[in-house]
N, CA and C atoms as an extended XYZ file, in Angstrom:
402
Properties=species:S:1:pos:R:3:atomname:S:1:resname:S:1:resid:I:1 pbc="F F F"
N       -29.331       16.089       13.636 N   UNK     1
C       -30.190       14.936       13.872 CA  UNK     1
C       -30.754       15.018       15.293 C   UNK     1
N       -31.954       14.923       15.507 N   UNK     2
C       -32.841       15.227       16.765 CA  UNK     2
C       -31.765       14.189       17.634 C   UNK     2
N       -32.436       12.760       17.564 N   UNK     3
C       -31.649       11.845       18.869 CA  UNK     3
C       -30.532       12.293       19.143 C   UNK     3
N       -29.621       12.420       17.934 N   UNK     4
C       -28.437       12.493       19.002 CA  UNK     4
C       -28.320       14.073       20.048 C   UNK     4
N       -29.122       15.292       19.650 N   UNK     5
C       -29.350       16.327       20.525 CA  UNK     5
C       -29.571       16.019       21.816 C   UNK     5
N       -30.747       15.115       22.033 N   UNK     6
C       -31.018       14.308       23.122 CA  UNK     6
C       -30.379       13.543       23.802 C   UNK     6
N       -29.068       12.663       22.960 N   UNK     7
C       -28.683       11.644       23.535 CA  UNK     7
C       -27.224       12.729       24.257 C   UNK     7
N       -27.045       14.262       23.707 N   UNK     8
C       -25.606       14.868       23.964 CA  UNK     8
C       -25.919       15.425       25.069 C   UNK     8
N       -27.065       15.823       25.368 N   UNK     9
C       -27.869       16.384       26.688 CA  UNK     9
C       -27.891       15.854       27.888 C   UNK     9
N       -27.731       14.234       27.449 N   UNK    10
C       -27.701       13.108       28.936 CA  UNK    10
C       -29.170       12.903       28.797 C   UNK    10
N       -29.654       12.570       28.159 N   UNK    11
C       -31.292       12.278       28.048 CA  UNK    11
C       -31.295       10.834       26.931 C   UNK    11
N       -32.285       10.079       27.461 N   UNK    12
C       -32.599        8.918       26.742 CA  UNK    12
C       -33.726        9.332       25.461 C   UNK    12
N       -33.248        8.746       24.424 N   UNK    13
C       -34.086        8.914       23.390 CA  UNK    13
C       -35.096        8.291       23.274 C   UNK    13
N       -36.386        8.682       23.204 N   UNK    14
C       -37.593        8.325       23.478 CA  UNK    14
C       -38.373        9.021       22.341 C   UNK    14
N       -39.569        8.112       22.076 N   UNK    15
C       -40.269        8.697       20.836 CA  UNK    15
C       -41.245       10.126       21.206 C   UNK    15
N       -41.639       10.216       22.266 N   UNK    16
C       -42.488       11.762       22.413 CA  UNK    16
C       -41.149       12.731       22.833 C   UNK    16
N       -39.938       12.515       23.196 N   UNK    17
C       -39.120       13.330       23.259 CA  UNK    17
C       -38.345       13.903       21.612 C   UNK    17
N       -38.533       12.833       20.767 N   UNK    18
C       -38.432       13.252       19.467 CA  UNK    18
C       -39.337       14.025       18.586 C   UNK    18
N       -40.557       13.747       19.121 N   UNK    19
C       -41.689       14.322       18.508 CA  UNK    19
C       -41.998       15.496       18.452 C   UNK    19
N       -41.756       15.767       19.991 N   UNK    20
C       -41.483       17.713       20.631 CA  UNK    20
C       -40.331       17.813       20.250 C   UNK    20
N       -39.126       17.457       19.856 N   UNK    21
C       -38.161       18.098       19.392 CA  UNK    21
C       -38.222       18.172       17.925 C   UNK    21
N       -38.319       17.446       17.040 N   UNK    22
C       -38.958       17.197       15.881 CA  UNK    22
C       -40.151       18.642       15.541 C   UNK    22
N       -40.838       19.027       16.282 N   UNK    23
C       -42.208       20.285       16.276 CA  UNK    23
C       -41.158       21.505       16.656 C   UNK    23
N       -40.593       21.694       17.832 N   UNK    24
C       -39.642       23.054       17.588 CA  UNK    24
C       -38.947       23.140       16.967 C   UNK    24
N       -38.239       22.519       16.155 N   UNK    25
C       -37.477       22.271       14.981 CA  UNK    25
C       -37.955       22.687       13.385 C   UNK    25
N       -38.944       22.604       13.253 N   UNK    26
C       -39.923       22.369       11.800 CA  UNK    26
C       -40.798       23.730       12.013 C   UNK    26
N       -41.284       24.334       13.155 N   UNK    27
C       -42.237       24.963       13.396 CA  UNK    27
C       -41.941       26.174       13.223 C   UNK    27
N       -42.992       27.180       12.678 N   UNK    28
C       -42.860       28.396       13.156 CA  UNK    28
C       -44.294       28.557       13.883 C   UNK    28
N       -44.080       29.722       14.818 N   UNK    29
C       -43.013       30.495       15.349 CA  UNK    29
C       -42.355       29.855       15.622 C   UNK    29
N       -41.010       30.204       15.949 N   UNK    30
C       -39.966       29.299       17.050 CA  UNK    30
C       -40.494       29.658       18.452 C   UNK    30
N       -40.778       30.524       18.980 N   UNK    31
C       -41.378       30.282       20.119 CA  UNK    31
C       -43.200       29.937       20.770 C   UNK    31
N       -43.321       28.387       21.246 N   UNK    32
C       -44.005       27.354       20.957 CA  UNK    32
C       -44.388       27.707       22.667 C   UNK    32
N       -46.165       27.769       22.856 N   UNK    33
C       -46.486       27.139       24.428 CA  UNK    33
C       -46.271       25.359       24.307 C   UNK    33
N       -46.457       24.754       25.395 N   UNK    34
C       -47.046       23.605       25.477 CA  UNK    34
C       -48.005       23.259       24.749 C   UNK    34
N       -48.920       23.683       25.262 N   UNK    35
C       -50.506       23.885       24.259 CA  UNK    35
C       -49.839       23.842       22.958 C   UNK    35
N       -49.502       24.668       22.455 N   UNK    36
C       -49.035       24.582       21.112 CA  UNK    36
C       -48.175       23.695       20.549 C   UNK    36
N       -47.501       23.445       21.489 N   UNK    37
C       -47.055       21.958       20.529 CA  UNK    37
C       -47.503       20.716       20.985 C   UNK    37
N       -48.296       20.640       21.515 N   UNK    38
C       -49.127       19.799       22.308 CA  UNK    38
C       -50.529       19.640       21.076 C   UNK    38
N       -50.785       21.008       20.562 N   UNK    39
C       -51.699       20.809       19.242 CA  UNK    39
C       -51.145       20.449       17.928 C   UNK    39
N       -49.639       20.721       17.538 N   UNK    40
C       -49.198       20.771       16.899 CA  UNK    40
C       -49.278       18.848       16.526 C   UNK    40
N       -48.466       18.422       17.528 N   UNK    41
C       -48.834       16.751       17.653 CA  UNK    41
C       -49.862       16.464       17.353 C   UNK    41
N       -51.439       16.612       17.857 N   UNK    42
C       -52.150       16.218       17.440 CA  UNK    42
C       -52.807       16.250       15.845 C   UNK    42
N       -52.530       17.726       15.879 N   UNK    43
C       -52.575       17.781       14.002 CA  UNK    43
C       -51.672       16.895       13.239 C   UNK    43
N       -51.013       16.555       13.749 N   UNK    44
C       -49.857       15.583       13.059 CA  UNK    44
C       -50.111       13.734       13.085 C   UNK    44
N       -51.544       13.957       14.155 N   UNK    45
C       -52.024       12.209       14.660 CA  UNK    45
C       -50.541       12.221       15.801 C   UNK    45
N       -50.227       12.629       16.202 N   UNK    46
C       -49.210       11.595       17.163 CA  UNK    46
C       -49.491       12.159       18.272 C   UNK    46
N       -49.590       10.740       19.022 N   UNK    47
C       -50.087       10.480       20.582 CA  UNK    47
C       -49.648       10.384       21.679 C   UNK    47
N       -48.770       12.019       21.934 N   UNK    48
C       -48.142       12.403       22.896 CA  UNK    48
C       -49.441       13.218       23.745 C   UNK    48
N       -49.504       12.584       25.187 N   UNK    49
C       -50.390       13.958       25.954 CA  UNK    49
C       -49.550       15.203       26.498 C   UNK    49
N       -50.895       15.863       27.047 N   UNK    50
C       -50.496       17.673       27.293 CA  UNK    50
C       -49.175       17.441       28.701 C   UNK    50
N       -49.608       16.313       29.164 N   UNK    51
C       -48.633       16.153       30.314 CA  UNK    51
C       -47.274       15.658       30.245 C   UNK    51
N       -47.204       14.994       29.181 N   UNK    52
C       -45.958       14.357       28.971 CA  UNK    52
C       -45.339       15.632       27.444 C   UNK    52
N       -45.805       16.367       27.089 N   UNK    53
C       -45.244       17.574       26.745 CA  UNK    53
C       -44.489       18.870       27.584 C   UNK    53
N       -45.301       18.802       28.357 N   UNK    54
C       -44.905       19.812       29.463 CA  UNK    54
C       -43.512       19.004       30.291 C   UNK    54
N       -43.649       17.487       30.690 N   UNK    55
C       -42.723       16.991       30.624 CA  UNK    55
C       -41.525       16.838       30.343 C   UNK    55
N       -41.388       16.558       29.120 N   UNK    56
C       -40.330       17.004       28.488 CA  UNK    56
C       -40.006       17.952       28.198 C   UNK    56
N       -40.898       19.625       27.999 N   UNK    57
C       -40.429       20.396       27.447 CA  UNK    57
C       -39.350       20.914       29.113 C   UNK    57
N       -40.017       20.250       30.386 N   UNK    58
C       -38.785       20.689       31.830 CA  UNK    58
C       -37.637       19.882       31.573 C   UNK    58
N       -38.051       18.868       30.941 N   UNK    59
C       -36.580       17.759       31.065 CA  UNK    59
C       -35.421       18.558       29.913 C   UNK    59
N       -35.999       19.579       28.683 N   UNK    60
C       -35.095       19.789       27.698 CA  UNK    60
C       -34.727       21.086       28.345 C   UNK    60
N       -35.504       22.094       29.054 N   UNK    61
C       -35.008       23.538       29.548 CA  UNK    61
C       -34.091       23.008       30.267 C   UNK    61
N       -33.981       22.020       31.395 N   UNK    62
C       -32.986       21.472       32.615 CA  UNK    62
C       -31.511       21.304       31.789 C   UNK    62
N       -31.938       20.141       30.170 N   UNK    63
C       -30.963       19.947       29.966 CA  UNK    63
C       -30.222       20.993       29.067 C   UNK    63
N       -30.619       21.791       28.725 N   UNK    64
C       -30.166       23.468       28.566 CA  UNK    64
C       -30.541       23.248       26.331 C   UNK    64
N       -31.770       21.889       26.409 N   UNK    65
C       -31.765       21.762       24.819 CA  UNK    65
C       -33.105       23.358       24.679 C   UNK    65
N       -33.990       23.520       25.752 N   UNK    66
C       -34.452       24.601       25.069 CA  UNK    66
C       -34.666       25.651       26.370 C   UNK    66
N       -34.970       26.751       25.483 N   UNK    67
C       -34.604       28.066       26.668 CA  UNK    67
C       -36.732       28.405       26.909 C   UNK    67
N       -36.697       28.838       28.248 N   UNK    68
C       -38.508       29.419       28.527 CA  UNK    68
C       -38.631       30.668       28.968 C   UNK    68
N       -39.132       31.016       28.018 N   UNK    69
C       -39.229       32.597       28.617 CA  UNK    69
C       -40.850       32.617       28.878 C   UNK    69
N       -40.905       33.759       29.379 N   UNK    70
C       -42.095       34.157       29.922 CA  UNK    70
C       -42.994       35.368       29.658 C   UNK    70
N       -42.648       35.855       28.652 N   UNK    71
C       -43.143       37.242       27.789 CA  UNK    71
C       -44.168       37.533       28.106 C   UNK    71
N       -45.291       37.309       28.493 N   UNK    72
C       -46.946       38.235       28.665 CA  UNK    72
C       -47.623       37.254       29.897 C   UNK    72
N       -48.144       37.744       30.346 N   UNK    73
C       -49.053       37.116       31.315 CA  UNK    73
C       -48.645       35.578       31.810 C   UNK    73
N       -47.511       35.619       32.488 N   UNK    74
C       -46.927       34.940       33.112 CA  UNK    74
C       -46.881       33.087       32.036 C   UNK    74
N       -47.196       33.498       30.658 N   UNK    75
C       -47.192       32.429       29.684 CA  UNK    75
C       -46.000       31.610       29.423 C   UNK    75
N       -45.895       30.719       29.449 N   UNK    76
C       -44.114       29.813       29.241 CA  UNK    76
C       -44.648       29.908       27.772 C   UNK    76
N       -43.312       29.825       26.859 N   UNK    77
C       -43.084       29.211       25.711 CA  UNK    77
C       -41.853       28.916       25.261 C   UNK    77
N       -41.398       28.346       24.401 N   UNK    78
C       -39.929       27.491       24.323 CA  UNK    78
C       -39.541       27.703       23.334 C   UNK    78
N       -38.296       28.163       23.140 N   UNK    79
C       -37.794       27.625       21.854 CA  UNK    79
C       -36.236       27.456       21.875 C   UNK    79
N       -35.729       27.131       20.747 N   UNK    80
C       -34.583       25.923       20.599 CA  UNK    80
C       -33.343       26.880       21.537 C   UNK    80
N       -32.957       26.236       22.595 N   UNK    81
C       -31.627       27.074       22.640 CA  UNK    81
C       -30.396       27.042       21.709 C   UNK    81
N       -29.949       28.090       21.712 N   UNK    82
C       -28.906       28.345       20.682 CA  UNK    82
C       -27.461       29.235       21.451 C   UNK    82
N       -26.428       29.332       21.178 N   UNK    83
C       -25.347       29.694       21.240 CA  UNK    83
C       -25.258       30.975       20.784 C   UNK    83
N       -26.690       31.542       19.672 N   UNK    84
C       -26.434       32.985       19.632 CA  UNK    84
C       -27.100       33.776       20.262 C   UNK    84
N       -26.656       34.682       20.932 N   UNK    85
C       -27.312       35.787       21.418 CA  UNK    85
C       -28.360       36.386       20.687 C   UNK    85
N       -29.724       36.316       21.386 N   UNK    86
C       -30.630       37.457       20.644 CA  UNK    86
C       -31.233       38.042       21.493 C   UNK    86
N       -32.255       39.121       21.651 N   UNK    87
C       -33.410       39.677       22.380 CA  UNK    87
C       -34.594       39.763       21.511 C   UNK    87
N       -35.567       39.716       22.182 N   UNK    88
C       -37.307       39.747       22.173 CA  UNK    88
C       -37.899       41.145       21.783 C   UNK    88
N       -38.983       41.407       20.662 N   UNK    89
C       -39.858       42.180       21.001 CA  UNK    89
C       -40.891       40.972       20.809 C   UNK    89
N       -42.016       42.167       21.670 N   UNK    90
C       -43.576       40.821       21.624 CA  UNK    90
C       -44.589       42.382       21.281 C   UNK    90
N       -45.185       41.779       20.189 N   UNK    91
C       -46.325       42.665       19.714 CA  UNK    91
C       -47.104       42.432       20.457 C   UNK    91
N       -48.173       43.950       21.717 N   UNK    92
C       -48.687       43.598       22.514 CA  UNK    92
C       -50.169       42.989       21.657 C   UNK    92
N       -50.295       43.526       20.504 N   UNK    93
C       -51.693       43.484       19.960 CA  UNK    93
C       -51.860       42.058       19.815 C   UNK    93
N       -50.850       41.178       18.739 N   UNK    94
C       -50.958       39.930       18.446 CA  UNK    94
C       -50.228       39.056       19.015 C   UNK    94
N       -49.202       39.271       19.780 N   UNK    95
C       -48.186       37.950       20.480 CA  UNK    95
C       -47.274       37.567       19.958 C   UNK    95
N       -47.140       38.054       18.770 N   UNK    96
C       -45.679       37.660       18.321 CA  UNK    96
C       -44.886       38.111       18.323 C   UNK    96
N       -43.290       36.874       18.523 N   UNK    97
C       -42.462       37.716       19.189 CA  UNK    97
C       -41.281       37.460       17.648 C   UNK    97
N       -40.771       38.917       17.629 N   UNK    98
C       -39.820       39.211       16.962 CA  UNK    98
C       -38.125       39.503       17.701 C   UNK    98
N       -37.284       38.018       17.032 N   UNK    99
C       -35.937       37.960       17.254 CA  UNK    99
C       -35.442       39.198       16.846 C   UNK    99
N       -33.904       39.715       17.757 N   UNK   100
C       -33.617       40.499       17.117 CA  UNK   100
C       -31.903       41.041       17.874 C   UNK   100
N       -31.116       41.484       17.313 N   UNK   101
C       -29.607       41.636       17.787 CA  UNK   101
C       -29.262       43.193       17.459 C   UNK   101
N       -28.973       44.131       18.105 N   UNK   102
C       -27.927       45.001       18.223 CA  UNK   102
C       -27.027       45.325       19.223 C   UNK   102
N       -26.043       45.664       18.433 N   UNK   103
C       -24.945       45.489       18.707 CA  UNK   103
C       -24.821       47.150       19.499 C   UNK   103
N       -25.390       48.177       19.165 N   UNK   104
C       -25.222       49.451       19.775 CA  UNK   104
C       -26.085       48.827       21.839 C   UNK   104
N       -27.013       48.414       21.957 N   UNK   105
C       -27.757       47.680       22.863 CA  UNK   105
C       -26.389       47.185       23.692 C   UNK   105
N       -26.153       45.807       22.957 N   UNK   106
C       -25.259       45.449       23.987 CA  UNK   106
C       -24.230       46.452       24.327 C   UNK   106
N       -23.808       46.700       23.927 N   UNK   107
C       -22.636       47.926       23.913 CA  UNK   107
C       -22.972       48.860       25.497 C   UNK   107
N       -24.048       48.978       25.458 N   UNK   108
C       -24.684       50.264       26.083 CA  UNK   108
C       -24.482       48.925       27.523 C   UNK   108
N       -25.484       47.965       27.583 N   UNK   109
C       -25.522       47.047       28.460 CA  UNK   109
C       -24.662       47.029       29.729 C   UNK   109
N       -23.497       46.447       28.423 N   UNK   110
C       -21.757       46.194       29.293 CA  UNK   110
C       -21.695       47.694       29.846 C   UNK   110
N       -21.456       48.759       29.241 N   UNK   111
C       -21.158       50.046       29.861 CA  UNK   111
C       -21.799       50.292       31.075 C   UNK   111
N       -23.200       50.185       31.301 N   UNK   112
C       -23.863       50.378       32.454 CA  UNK   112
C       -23.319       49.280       33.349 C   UNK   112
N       -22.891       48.791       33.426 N   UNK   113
C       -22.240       47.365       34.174 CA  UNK   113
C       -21.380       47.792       34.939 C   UNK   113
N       -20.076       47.861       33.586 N   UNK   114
C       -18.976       48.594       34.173 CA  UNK   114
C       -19.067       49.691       34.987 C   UNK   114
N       -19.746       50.684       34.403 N   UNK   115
C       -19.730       52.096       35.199 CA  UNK   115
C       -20.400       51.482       36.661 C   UNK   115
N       -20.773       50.347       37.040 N   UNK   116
C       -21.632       49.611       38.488 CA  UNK   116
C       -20.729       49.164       38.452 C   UNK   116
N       -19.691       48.902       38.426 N   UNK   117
C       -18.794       47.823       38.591 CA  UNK   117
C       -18.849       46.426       38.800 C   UNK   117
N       -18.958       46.043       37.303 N   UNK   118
C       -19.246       45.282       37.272 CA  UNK   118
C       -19.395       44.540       35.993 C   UNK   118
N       -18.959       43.548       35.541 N   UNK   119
C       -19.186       42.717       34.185 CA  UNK   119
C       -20.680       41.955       34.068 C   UNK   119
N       -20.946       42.139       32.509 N   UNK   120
C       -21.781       41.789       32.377 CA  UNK   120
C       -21.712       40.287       32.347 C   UNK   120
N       -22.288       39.403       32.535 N   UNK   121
C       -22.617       37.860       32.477 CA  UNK   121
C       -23.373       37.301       31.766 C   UNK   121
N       -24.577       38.310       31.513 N   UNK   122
C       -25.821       37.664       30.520 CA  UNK   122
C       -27.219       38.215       30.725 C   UNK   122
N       -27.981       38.396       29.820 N   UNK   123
C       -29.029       39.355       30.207 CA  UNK   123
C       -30.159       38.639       29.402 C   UNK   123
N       -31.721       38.991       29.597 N   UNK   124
C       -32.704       39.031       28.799 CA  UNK   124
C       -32.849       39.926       28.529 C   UNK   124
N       -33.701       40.581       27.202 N   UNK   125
C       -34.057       41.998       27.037 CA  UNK   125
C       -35.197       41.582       26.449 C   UNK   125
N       -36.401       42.358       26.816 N   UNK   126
C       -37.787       41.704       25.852 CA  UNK   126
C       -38.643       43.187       25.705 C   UNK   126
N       -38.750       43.970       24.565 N   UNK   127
C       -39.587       45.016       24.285 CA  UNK   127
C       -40.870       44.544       23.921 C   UNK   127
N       -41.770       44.885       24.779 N   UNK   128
C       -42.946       45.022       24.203 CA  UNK   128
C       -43.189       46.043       22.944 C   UNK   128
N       -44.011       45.562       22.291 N   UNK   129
C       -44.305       46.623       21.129 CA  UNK   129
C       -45.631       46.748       20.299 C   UNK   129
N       -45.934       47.829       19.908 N   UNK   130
C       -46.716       48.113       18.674 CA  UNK   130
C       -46.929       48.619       17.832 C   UNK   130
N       -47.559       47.637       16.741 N   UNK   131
C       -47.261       48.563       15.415 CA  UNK   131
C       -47.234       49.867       15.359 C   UNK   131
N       -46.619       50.571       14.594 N   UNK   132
C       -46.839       51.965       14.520 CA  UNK   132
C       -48.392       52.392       13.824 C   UNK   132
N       -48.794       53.024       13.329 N   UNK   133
C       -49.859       53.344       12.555 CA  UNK   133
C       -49.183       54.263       11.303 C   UNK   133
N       -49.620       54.392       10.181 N   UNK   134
C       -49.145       55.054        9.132 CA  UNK   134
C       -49.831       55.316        8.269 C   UNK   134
């Protein structure tokens, strides 16, 4: 249930804070600009502005409800934080970014760590990519 996400965060439940949470929730892609869910609302009639999106989408990264990465040309986009580990590719042609987990990757990660001495803590990994041709 959206509110109470909000209300476990330390955040007051408010109707444009439901609305953007309500749109990353329902939406694909999961990873959303402002703009984009800022249009997304409006296709929907609801009368949240571009400013009070961007708004909240700092008040939910702060409260750790969504994660911002920054994949291409210094672009924010958001999507839901989660408890599972994944990494990024971003198709340079079209922008979309494909979730994705291996386990040989991390593996390799921690090792380079260690052999630095040193534990791993937490990483981003984001491949750019493109289609192959065939």
């Amino acid at each position: 249930m959206p509110g109470s996400d909000i209300k476990r965060a330390g955040l007051k439940v408010t109707l444009p804070r439901l609305k953007v949470l309500e749109v990353l929730e329902s939406s694909e892609p999961h990873h959303m600009s402002a703009e984009e869910v800022y249009k997304h609302l409006l296709d929907s009639d609801d009368s949240v502005g571009l400013a009070t999106v961007y708004r909240v989408l700092t008040q939910f990264e702060a409260a750790g409800i969504v994660s911002r990465h920054n994949f291409d040309d210094g672009h924010s986009v958001y999507e839901l934080a989660t408890e599972d580990h994944h990494d990024h590719m971003v198709d340079v042609d079209t922008g979309q970014v494909v979730e994705f987990v291996n386990e040989r990757i991390e593996a390799l990660q921690r090792e380079i760590a260690n052999e630095h001495g040193y534990d791993l803590v937490d990483h981003e990994l984001v491949l750019f990519v493109r289609k192959t041709s065939s």
